[in-house]
C-alpha positions as CSV (number, residue, x, y, z in Angstrom):
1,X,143.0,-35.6,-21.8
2,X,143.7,-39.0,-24.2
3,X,142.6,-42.0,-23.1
4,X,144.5,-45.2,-24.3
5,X,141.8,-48.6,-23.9
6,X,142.4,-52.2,-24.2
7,X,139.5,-55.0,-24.8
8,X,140.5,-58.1,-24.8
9,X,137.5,-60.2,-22.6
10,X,136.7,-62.6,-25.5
11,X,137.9,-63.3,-28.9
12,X,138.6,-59.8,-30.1
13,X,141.6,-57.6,-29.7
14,X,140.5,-54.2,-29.7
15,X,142.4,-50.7,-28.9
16,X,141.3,-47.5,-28.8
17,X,142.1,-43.8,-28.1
18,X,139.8,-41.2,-27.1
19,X,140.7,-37.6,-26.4
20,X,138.4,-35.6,-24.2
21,X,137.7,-31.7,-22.7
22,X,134.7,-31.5,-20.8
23,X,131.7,-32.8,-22.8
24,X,133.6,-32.5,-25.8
25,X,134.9,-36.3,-26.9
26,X,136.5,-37.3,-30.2
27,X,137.4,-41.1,-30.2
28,X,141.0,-40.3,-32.5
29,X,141.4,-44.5,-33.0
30,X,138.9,-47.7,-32.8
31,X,141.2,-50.9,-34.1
32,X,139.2,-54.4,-34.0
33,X,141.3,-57.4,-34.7
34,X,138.6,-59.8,-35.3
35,X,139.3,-63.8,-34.4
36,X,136.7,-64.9,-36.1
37,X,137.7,-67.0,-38.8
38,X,140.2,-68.9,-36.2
39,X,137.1,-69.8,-34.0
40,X,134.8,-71.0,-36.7
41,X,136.3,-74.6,-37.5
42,X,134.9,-74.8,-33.3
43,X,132.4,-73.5,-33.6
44,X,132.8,-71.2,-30.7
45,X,135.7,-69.1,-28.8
46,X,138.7,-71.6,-28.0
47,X,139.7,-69.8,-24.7
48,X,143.6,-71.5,-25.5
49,X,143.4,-70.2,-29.1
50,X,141.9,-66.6,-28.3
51,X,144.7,-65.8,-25.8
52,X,147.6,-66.8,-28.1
53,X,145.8,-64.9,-30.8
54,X,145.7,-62.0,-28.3
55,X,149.5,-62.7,-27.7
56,X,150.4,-61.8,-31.4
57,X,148.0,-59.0,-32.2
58,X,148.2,-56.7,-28.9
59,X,151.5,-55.0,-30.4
60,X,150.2,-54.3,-33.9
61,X,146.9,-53.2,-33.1
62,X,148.5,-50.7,-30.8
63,X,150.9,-49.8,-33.1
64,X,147.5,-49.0,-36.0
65,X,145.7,-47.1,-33.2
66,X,148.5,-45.1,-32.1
67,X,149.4,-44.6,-35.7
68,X,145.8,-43.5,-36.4
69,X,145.7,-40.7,-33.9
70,X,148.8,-39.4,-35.1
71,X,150.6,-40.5,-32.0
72,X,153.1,-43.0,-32.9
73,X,156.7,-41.4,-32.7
74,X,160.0,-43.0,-33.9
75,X,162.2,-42.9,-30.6
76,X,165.6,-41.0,-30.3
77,X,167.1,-42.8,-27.8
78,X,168.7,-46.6,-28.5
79,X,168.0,-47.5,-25.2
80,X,164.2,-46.6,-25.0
81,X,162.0,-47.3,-22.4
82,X,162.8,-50.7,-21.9
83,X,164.9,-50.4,-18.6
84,X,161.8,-49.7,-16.7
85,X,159.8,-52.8,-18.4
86,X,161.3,-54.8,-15.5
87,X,159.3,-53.3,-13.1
88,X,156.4,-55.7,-15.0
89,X,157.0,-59.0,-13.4
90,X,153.5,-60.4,-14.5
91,X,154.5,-60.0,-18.1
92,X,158.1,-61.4,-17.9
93,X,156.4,-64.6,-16.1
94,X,153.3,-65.0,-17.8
95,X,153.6,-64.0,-20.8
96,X,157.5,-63.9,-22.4
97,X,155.6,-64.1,-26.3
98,X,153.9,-60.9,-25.5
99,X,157.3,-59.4,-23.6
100,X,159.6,-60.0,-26.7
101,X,157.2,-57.9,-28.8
102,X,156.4,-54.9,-26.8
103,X,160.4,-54.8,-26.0
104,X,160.9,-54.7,-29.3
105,X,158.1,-51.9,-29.6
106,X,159.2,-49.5,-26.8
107,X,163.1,-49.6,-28.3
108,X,161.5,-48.3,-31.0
109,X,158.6,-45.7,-30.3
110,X,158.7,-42.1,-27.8
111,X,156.0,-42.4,-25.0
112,X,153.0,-41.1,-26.3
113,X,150.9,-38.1,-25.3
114,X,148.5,-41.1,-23.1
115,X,147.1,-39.3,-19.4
116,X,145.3,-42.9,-18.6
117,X,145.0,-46.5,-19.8
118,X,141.8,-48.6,-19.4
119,X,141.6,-52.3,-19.7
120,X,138.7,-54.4,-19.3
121,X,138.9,-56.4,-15.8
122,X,135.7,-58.5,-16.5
123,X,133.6,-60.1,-16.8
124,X,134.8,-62.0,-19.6
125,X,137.4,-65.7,-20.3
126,X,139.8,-65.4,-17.9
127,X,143.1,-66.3,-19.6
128,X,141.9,-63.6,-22.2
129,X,141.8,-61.1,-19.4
130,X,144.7,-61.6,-18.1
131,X,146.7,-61.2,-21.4
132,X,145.0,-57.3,-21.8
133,X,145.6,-56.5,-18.0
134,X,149.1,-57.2,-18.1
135,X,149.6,-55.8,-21.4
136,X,147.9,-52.7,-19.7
137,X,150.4,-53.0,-16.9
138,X,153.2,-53.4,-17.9
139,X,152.6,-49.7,-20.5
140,X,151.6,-48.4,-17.5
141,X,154.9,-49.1,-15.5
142,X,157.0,-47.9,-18.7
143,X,155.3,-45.3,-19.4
144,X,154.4,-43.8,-15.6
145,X,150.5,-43.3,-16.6
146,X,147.6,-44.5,-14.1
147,X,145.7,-47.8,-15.7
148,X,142.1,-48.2,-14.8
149,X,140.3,-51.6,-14.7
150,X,136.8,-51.6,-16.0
151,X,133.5,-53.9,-16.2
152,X,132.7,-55.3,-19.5
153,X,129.2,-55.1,-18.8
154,X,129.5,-51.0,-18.2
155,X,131.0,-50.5,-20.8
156,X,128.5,-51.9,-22.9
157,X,126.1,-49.5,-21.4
158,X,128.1,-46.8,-21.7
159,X,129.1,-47.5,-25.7
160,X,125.1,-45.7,-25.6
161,X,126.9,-42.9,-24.5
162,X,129.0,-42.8,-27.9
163,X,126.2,-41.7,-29.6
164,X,125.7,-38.7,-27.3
165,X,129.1,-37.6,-27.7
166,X,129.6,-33.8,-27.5
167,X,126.5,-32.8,-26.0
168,X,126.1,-30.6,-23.3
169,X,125.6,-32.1,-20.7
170,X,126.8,-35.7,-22.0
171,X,124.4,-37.5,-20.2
172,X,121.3,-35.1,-19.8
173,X,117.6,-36.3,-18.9
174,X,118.4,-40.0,-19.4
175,X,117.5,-41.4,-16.3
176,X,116.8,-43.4,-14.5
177,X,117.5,-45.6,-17.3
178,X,117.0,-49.3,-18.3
179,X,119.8,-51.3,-20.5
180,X,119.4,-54.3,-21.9
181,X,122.4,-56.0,-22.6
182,X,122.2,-59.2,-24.7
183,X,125.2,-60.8,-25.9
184,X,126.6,-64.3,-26.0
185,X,127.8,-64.4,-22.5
186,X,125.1,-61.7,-21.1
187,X,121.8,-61.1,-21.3
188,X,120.4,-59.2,-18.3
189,X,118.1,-56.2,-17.8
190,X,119.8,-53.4,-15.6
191,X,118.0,-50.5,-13.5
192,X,120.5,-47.3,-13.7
193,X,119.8,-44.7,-11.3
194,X,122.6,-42.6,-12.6
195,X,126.1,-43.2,-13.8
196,X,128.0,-45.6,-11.4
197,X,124.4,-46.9,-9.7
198,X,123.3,-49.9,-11.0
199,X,120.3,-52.7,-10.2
200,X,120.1,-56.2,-11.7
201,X,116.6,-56.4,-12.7
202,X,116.7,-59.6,-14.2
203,X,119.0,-62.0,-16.5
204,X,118.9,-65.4,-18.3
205,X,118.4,-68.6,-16.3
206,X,120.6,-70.7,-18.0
207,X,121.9,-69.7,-21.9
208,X,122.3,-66.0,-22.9
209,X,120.6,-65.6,-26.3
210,X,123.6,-64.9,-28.2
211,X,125.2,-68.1,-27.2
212,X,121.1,-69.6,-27.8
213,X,121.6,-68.3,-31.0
214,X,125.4,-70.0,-31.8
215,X,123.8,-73.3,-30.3
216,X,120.9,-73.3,-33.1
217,X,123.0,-72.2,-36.0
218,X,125.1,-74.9,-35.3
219,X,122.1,-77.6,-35.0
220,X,121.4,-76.1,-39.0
221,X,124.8,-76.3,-39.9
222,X,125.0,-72.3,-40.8
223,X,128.6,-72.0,-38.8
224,X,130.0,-69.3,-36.5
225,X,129.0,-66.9,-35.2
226,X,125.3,-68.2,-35.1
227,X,123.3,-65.2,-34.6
228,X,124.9,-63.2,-38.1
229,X,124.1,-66.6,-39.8
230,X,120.5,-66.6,-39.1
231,X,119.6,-62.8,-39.3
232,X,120.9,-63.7,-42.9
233,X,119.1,-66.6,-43.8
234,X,115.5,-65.3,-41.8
235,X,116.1,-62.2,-44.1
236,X,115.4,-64.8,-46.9
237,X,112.2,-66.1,-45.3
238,X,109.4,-65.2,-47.9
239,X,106.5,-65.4,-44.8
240,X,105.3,-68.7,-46.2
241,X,105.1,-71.2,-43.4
242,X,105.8,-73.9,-45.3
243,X,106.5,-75.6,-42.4
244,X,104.3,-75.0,-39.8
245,X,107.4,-74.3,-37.2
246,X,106.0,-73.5,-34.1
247,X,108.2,-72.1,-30.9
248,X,107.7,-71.1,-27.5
249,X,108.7,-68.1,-25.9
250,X,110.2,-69.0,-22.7
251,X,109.5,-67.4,-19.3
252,X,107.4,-64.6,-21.7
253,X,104.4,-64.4,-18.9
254,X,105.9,-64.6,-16.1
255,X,106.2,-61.7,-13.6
256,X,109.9,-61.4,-13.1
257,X,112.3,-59.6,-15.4
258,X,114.5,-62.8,-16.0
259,X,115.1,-64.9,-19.3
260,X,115.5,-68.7,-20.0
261,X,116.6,-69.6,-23.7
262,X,117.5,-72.9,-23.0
263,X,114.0,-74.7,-23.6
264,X,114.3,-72.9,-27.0
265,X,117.0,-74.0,-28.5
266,X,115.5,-78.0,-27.4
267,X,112.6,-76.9,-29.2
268,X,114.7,-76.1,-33.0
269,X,116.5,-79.2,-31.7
270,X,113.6,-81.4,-31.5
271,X,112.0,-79.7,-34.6
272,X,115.4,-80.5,-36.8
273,X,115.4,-84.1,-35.5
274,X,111.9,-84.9,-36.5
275,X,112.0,-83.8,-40.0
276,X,113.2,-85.8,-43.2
277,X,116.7,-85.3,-44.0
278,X,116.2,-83.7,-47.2
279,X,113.9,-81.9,-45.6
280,X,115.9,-80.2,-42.9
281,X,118.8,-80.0,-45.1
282,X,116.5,-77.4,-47.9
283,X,117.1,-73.9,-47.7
284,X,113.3,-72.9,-47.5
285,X,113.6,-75.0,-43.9
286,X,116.5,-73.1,-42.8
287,X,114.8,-70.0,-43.6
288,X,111.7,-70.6,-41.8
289,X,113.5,-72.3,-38.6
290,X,115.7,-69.2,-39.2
291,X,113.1,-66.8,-39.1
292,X,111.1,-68.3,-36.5
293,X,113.9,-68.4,-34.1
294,X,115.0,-64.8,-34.0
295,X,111.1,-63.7,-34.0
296,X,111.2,-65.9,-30.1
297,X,114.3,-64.2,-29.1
298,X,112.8,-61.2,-30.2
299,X,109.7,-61.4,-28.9
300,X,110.8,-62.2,-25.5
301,X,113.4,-59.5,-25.0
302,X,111.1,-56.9,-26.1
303,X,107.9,-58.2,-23.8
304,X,110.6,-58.0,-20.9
305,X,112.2,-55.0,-21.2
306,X,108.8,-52.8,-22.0
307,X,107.8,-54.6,-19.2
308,X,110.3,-53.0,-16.6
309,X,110.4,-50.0,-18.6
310,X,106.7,-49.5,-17.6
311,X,107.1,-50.5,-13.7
312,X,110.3,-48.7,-13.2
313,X,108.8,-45.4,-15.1
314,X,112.4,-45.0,-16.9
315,X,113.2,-41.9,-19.3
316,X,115.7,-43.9,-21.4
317,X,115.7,-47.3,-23.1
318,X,119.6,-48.5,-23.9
319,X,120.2,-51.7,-25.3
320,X,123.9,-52.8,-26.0
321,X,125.9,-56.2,-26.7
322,X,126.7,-58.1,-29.8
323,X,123.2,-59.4,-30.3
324,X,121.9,-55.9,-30.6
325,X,123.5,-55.3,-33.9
326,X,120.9,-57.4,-35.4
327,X,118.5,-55.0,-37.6
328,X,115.3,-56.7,-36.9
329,X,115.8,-56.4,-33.2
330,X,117.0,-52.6,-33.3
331,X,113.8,-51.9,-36.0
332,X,111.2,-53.8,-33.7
333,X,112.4,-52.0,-30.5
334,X,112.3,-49.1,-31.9
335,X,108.3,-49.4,-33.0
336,X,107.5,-50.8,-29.7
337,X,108.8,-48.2,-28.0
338,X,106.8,-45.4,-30.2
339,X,103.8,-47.3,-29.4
340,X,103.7,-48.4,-25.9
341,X,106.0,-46.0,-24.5
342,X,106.8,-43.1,-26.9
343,X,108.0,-40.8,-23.9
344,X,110.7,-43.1,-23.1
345,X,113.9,-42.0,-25.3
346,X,115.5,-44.7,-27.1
347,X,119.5,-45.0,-27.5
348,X,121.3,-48.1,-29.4
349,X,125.3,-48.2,-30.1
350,X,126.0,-48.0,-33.8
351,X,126.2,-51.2,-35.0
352,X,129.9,-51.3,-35.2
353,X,130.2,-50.5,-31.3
354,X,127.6,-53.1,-30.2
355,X,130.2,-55.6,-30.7
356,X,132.6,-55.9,-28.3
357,X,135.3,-52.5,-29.1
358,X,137.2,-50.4,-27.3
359,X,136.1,-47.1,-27.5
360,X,133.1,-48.4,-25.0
361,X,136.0,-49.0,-22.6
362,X,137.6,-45.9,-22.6
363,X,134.0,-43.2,-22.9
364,X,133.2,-45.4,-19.4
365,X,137.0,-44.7,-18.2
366,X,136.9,-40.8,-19.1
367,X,132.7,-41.1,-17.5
368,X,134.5,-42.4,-14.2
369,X,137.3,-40.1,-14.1
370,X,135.3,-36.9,-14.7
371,X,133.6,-38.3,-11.6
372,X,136.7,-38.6,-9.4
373,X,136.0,-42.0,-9.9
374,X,139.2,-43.9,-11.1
375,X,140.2,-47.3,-9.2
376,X,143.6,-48.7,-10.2
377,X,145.0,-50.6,-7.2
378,X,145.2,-54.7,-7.5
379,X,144.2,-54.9,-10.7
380,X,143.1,-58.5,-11.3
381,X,141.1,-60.8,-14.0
382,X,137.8,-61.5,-12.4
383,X,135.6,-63.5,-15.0
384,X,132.5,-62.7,-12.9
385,X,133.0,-59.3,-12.1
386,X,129.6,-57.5,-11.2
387,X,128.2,-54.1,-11.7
């Protein structure tokens, strides 16, 4: 079977196509249209912007992926598909930028060789959501092929799976299982039982650590995204504390499996205020507070998560999210693991698929249908959609 997945939750339009026969996965097309440099000048995701940037890019990335897996076919017909776009009323009134171009698209191109679509449902900015589900919809309706909503947060679990791809079975001996997922909008610790059954161990207070992270960098005055900008400049740090930076770890002690990063990023705050101008403004500074700041958020996700690993008695470790593309975290995980817990198997996402993608959606779409497992009734947006 092929799987044709849509991502649009944030500021990235992704697309992908997977084809699939029992255990055996290929993923034929991964397109990422990246928003990045339209964000920066905010120094965050502009939900307003991100949307209308989802607007213009759906088509084309679609058209690269389809392209990619050799499945984009000039149609025969003048008329094409189009007649049966009506049946897609939440496009027509929603979003008539979006309509104009996928018209345009489906006079021109032969259904392709598609057996499901997957869009993410949530959690994620709702106005972004919206634009992939209908998107997802209204192929669906043209094209007569089932559409499948899917959690954001699963799927970042299951972009572990990517790595396992073509083993037999695809998920053997891996749990129960503990995921860490860390991100700008997430950071929680999950309990998986088994594919599909899922316990929130613990999560972040108030600030995820990737947002933590984009909050600091912007206190230095490195830009967005924050937590690329300071892996770089703590990779400069020589280990000369110049500075004598000193920063808590919030919430490390404590019993529960939960995070706080708030207190954290008052600490840099404070810290940056309190020092001479030219003195915050050198780059040995930046490097230090740099350094010093991704060893806390390191520190404390680890101490947590080795934590439940040990009181749980899990057989896998999975961490996933944007943040967990940062080397020093993967590398420091890694040797924790071998020396507290070196039973435990450890999976991380390339780092390419940590970010948000869409061949995360669509392994979780093909996990759920080789389970009998496929909702696709009432599709709707939900920005706080739970595991």
């Amino acid at each position: 079977m092929r799987i044709l997945a849509i991502e649009t939750s944030c500021d990235d339009t992704c697309i992908s196509i997977l084809k699939a026969k029992g255990s055996k996965v290929e993923i034929e097309s991964n397109i990422v249209s990246s928003q990045v440099k339209a964000h920066q000048k905010w120094g965050g995701v502009y939900p307003s912007l991100a949307k209308r940037e989802h607007q213009k890019n759906l088509v084309p990335v679609l058209s690269r992926a389809l392209r990619e897996a050799g499945l984009l076919k000039i149609q025969n017909s003048k008329k094409g598909s189009l007649l049966n776009l009506k049946t897609s009323k939440d496009l027509e009134e929603r979003e008539p930028l979006l309509l104009k171009k996928l018209s345009s698209f489906l006079k021109k191109y032969k259904k392709p060789k598609i057996d499901l679509i997957a869009v993410t449902a949530g959690p994620g900015l709702e106005p972004c959501l919206w634009i992939g589900i209908n998107f997802a919809k209204a192929l669906g309706d043209v094209w007569q092929i089932q559409v499948a909503p899917i959690n954001h947060i699963e799927a970042h679990i299951f972009a572990n799976l990517l790595s396992q791809i073509n083993s037999k079975p695809l998920c053997q001996n891996l749990f129960p299982a503990l995921s860490l997922i860390v991100s700008g909008g997430h950071t929680q610790l999950i309990l998986i039982k088994e594919l599909g059954k899922y316990g929130i161990l613990g999560e972040t207070r108030d600030d995820a650590a990737g947002e933590c992270l984009d909050k600091i960098a912007r206190v230095m005055g490195l830009g967005y995204p924050g937590g690329p900008k300071i892996a770089k400049e703590s990779g400069k740090y020589k280990g000369e504390s110049k500075y004598k930076i000193e920063l808590p770890r919030p919430m490390i002690h404590q019993k529960n499996y939960d995070f706080s990063f708030s207190g954290l990023k008052t600490a840099v705050l404070y810290d940056f205020k309190k020092r001479p101008l030219k003195e915050r403004a050198s780059k040995e500074y930046i490097q230090e507070m740099s350094y010093n700041t991704q060893q806390a958020i390191i520190d404390v996700l680890i101490l947590k998560t080795l934590k439940a690993a040990k009181d749980f008695k899990v057989k896998t470790i999975m961490i996933g999210g944007g943040v967990a593309a940062n080397k020093e975290l993967r590398k420091r995980f890694k040797q924790k693991i071998k020396e507290e817990v070196p039973k435990v198997k450890y999976l991380v996402p390339e780092i390419k698929r940590c970010t948000d993608n869409a061949a995360m959606v669509a392994i979780t779409a093909y996990s759920h249908w080789l389970e009998g497992d496929i909702k696709s009734k009432n599709i709707k947006a939900n920005s706080n959609y739970k595991l």
